[in-house]
KOLGU-875663 format. One record per atom (N, C-alpha, C): residue in three letters; chain; atom name; x, y, z. Coordinates in nm, 4 decimals, decimal comma, padded with zeros to 6 digits. Each point is the difference from the previous one (the first is absolute). Layout:
REM residues N
> Ala:A:CA:X:Y:Z
...
//
This chain:
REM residues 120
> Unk:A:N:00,0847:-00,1167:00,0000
> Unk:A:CA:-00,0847:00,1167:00,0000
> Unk:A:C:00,0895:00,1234:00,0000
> Unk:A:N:-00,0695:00,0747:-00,0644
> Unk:A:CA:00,1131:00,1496:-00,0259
> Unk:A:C:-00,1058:00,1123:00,0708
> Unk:A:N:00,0603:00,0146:00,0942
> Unk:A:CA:-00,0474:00,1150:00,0669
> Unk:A:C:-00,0024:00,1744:-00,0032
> Unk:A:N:00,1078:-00,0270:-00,0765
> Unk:A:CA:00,0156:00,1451:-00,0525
> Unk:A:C:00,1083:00,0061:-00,1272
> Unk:A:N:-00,1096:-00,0140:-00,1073
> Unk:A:CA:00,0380:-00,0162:-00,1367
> Unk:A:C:00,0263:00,1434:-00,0322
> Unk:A:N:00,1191:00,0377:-00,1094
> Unk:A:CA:00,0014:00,1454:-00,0919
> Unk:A:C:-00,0834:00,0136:-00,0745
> Unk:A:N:-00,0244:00,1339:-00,0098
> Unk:A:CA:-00,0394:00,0383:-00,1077
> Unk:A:C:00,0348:-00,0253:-00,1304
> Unk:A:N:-00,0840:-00,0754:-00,0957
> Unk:A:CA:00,0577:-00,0417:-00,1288
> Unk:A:C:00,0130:-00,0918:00,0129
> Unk:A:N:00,0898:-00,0874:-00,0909
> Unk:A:CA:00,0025:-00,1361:-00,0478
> Unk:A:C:00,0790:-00,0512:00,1162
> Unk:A:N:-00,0520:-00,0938:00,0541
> Unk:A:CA:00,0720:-00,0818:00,0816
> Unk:A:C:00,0178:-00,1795:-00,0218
> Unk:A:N:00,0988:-00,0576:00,0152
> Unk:A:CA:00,0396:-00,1423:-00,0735
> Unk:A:C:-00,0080:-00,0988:00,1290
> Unk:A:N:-00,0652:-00,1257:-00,0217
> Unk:A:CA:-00,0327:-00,1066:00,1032
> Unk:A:C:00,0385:-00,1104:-00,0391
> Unk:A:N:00,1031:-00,0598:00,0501
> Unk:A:CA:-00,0034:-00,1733:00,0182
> Unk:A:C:-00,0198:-00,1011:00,0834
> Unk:A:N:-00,0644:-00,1018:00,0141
> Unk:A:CA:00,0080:-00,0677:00,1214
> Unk:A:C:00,0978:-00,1198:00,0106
> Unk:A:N:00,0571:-00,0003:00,1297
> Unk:A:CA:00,1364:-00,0687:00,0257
> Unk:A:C:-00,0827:-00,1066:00,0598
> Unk:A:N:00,0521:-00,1661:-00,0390
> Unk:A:CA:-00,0635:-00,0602:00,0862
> Unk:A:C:00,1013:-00,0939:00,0263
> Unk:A:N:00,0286:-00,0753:00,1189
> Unk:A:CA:00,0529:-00,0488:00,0688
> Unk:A:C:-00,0580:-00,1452:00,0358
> Unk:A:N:00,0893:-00,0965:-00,0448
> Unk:A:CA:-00,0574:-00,1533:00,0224
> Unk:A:C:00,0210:-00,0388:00,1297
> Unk:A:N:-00,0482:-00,1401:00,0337
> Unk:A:CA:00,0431:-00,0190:00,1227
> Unk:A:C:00,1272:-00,1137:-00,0017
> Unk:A:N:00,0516:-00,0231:-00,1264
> Unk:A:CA:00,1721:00,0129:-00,0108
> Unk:A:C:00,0896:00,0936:00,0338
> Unk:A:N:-00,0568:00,1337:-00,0040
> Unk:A:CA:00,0719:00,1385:-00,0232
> Unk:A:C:00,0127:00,0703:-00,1291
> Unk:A:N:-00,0289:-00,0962:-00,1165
> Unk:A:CA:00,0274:00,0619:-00,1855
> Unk:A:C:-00,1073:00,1339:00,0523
> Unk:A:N:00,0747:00,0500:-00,0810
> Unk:A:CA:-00,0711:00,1268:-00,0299
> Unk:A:C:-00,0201:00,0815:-00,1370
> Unk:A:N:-00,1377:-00,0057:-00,0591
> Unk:A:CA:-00,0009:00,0306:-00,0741
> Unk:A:C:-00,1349:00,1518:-00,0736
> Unk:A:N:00,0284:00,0960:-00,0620
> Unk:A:CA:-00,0983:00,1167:-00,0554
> Unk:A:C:-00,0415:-00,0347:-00,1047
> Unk:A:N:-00,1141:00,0665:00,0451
> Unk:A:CA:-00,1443:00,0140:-00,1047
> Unk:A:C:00,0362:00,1315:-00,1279
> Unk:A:N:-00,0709:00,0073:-00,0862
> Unk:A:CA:00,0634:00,0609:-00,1078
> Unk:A:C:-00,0554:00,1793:00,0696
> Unk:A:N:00,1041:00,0755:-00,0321
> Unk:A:CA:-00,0224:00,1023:00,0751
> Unk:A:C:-00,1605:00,0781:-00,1052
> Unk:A:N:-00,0998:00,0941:00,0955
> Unk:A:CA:-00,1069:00,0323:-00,0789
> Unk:A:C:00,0225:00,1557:00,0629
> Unk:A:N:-00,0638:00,1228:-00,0956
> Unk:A:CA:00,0191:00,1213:00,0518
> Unk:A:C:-00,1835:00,0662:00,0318
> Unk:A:N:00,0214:00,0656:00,0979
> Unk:A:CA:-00,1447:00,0850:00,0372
> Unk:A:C:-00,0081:00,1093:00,0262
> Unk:A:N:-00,0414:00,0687:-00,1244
> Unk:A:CA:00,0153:00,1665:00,0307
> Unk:A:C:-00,1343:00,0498:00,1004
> Unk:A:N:00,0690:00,0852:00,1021
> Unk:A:CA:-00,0912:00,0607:00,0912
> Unk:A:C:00,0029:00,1710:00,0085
> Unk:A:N:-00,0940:00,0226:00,0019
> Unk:A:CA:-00,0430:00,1111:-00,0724
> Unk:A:C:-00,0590:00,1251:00,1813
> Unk:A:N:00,0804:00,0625:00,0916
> Unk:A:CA:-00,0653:00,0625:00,0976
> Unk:A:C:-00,0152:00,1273:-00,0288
> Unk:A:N:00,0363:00,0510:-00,1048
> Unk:A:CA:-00,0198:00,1262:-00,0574
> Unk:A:C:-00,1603:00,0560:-00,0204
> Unk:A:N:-00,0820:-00,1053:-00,0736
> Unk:A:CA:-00,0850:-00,0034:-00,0659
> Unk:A:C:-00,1072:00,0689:00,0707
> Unk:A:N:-00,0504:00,1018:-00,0473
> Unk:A:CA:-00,1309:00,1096:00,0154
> Unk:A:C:-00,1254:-00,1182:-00,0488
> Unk:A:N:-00,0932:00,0347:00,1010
> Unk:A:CA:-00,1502:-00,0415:-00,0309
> Unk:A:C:-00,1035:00,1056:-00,0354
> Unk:A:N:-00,0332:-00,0219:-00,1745
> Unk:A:CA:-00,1048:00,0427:-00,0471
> Unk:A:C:-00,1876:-00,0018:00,0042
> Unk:A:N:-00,0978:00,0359:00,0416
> Unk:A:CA:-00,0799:-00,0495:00,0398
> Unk:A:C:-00,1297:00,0706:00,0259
> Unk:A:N:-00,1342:00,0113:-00,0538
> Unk:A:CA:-00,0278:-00,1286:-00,0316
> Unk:A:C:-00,0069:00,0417:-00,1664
> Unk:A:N:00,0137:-00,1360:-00,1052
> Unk:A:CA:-00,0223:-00,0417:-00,0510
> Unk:A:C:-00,0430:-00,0765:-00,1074
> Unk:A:N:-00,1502:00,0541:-00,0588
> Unk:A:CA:-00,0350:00,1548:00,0022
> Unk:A:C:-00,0439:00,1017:00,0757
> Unk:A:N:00,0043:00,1210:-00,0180
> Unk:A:CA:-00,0391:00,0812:00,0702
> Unk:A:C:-00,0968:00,0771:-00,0525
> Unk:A:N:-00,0203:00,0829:00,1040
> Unk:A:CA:-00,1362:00,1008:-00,0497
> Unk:A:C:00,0642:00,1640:00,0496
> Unk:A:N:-00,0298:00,0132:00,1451
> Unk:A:CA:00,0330:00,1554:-00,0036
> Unk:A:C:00,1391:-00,0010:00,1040
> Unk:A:N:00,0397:-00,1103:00,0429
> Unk:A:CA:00,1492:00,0046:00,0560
> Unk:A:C:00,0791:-00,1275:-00,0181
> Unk:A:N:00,1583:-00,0061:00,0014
> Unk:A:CA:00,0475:-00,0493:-00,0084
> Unk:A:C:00,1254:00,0360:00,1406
> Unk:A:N:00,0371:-00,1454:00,0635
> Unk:A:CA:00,0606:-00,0118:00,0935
> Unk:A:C:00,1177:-00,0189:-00,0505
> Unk:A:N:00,1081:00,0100:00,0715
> Unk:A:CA:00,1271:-00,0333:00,0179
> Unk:A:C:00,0659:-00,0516:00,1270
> Unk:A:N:00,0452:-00,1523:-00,0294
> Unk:A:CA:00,0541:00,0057:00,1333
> Unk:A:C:00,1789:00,0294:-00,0017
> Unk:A:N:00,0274:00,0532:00,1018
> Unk:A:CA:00,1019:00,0706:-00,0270
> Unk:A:C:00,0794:-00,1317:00,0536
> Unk:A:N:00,1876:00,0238:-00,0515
> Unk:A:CA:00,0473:-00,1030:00,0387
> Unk:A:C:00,1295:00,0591:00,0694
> Unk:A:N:00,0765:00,0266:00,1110
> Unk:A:CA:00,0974:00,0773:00,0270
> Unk:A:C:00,1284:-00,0129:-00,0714
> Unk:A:N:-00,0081:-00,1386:-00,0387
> Unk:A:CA:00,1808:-00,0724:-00,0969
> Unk:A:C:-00,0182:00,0713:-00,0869
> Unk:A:N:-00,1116:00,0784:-00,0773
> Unk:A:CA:00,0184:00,0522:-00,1224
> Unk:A:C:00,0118:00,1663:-00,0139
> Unk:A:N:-00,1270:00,0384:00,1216
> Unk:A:CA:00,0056:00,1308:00,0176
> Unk:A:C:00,1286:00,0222:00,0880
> Unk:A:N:00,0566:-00,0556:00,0825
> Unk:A:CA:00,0752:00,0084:00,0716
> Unk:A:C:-00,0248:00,1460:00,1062
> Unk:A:N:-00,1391:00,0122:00,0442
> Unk:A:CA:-00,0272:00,0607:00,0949
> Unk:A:C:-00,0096:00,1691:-00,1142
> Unk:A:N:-00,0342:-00,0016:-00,1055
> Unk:A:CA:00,0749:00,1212:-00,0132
> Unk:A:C:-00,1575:-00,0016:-00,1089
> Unk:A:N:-00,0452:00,1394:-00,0801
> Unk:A:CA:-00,1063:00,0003:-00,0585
> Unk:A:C:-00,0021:-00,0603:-00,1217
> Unk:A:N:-00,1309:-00,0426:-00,0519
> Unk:A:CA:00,0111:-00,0494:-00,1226
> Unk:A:C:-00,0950:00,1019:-00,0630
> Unk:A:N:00,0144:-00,0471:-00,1353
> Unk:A:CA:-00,0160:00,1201:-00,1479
> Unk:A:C:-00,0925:-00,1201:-00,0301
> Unk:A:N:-00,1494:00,0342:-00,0236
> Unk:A:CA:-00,1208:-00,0524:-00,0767
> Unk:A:C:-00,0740:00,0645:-00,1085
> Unk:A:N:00,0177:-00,1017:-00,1115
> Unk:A:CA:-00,0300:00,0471:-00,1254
> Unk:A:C:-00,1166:-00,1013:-00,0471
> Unk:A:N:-00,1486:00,0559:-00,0206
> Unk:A:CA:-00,0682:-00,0775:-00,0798
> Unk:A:C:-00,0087:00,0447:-00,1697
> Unk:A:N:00,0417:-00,0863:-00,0819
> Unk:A:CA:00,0415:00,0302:-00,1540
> Unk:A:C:-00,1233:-00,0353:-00,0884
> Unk:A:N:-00,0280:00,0506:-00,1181
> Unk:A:CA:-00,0671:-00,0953:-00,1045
> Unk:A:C:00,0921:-00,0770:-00,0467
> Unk:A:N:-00,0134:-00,0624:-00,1647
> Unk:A:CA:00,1126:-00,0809:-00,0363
> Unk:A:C:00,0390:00,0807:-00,1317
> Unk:A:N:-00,0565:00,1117:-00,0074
> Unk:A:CA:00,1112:00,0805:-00,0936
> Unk:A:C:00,1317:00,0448:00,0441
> Unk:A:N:-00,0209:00,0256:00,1702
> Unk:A:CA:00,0671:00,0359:00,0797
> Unk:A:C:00,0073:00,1420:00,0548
> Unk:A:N:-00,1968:00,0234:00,0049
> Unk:A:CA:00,0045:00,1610:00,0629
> Unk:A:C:00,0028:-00,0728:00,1557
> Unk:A:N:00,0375:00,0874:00,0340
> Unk:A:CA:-00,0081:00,0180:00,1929
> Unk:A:C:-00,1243:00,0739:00,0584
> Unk:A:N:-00,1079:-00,0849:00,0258
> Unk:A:CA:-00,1479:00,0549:00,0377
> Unk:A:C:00,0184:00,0153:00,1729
> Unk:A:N:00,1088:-00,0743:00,0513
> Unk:A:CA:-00,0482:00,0956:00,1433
> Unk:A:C:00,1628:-00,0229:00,0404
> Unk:A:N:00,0731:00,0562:00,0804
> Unk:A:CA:00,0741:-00,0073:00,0520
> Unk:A:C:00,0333:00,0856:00,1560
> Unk:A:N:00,0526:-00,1352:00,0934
> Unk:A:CA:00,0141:00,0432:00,1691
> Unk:A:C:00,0951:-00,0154:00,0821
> Unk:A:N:00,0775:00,0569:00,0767
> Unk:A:CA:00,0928:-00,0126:00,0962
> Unk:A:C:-00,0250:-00,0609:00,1196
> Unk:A:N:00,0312:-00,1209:00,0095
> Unk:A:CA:-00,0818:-00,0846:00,1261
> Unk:A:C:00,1642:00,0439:00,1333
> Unk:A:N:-00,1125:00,0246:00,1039
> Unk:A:CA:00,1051:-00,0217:00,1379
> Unk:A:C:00,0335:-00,1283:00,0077
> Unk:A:N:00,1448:-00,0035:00,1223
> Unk:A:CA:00,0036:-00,1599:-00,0146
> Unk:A:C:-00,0228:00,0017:00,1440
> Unk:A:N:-00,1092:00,0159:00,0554
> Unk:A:CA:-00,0590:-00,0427:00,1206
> Unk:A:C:-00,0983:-00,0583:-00,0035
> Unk:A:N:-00,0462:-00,0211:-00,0880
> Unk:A:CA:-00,1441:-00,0527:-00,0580
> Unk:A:C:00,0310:-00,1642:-00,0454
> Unk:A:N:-00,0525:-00,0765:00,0183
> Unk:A:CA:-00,0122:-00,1171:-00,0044
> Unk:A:C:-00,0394:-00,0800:-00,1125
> Unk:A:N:-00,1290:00,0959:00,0077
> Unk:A:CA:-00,0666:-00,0291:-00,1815
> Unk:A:C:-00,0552:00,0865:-00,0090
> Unk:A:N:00,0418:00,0578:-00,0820
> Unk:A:CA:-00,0262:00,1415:-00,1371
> Unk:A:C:-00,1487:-00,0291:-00,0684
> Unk:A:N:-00,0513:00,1180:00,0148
> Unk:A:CA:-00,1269:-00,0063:-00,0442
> Unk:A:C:00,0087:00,1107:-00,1449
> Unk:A:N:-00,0356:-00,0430:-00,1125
> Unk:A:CA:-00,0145:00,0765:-00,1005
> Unk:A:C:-00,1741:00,0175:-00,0472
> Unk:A:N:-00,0477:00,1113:-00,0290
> Unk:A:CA:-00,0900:00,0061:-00,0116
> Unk:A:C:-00,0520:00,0342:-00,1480
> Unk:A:N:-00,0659:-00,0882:-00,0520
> Unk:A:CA:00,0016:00,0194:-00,1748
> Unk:A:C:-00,1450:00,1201:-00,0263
> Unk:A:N:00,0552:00,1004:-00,1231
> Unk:A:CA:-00,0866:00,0741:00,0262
> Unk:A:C:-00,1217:-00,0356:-00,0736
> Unk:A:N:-00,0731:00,0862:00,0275
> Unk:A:CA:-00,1246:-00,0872:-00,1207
> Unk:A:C:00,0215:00,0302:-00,1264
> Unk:A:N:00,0581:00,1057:-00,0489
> Unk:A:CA:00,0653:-00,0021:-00,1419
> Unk:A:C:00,0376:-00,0894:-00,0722
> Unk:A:N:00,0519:-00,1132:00,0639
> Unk:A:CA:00,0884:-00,0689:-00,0438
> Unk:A:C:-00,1116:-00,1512:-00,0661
> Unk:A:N:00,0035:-00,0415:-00,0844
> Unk:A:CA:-00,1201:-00,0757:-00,0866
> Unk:A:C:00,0602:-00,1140:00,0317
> Unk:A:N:-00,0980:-00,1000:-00,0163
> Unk:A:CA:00,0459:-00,1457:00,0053
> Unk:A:C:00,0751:-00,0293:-00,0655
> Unk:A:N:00,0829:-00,1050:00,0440
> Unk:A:CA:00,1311:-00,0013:-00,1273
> Unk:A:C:00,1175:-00,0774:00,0966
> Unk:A:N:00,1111:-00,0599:-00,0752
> Unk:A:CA:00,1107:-00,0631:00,0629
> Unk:A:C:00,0982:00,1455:00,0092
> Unk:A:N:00,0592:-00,0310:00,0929
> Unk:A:CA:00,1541:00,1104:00,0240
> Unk:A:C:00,1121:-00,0557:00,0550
> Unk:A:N:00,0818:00,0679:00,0085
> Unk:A:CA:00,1300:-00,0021:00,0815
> Unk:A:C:-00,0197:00,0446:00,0834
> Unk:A:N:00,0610:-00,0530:00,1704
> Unk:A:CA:00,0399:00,0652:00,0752
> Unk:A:C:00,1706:-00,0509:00,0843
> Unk:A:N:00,0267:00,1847:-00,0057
> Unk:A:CA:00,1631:-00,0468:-00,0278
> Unk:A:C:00,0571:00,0517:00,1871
> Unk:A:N:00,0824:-00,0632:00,0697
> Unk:A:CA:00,0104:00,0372:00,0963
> Unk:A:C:00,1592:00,0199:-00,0079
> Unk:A:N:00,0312:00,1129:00,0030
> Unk:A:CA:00,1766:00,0379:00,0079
> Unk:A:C:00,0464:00,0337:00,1740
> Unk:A:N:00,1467:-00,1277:00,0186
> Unk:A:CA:00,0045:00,0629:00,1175
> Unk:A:C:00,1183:00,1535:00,0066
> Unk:A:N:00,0926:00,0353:00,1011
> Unk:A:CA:00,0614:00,0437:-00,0048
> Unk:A:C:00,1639:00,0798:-00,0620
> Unk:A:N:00,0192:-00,1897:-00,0575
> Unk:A:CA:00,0923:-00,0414:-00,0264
> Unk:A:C:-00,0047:-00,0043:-00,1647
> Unk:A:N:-00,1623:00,0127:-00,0384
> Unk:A:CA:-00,0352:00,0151:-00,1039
> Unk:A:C:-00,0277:-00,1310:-00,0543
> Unk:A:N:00,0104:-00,1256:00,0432
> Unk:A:CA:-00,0848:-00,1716:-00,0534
> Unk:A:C:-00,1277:00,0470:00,0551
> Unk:A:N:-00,0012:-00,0778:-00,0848
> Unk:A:CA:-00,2114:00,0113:-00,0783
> Unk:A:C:-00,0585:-00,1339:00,0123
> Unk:A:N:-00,1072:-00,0096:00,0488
> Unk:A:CA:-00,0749:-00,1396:00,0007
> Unk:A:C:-00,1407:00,0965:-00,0618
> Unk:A:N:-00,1069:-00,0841:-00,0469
> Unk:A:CA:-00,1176:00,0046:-00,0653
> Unk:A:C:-00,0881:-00,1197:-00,0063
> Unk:A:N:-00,1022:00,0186:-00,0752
> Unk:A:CA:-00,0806:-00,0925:-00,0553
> Unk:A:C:-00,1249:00,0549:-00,0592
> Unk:A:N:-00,0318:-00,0377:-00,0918
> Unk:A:CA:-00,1595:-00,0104:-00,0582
> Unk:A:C:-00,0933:00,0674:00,1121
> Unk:A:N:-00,1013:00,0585:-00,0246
> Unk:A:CA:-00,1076:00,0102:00,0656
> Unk:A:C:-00,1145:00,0591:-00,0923
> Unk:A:N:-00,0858:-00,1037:00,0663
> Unk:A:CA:-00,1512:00,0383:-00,1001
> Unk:A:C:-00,1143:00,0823:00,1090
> Unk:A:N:-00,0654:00,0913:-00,0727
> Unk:A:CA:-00,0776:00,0868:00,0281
> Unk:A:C:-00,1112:-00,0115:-00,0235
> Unk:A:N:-00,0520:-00,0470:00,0615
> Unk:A:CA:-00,1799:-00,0418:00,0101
> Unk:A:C:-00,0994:00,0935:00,0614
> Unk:A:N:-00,1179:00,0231:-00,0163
> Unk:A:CA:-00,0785:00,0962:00,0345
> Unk:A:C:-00,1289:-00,0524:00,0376
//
């Protein structure tokens, strides 16, 4: 058991031990782990969209929120504190049903996103 795996790709073999003493490994396998990762939510949405904030990424510090079309206008953009836990964005009613981007930049300037659809 790995109790405190890195961030990123990490490599596993298992050693096993006869009750001769031979000892022999399993073919090594890799498992990328991902603690960075921002939660988008919900889904679809209607008139808000959550964020759960993640500190490995914001690293305590504010993030830059951008909801996009896919031409790539910028229909809302926000400066989230990083005391907040989960970021509440509030979609305006302007904004028509439809798929978008939403782009979350931290400090450091890496970007996580995803799809989001707009339901009414």
């Amino acid at each position: 058991m790995d109790t405190n795996p890195d961030d990123g790709v990490n490599y596993y073999r298992i050693k096993q031990v006869d009750k001769d003493g031979q000892v022999s490994y399993s073919q090594a396998i890799s498992v990328r782990f991902n603690f960075r990762k921002i939660e988008i939510f919900p889904n679809p949405a209607s008139n808000k969209i959550y964020i759960r904030n993640n500190s490995n990424f914001s690293n305590n510090q504010k993030l830059k929120i951008q909801l996009l079309d896919f031409s790539g206008k910028v229909l809302f953009n926000k400066i989230s504190e990083p005391t907040s836990n989960i970021i509440t964005v509030n979609i305006s009613p302007k904004i028509s049903n439809g798929m978008y981007l939403l782009i979350v930049t931290n400090s450091k300037g890496e970007k996580q996103g995803d799809k989001v659809w707009i339901t009414r």
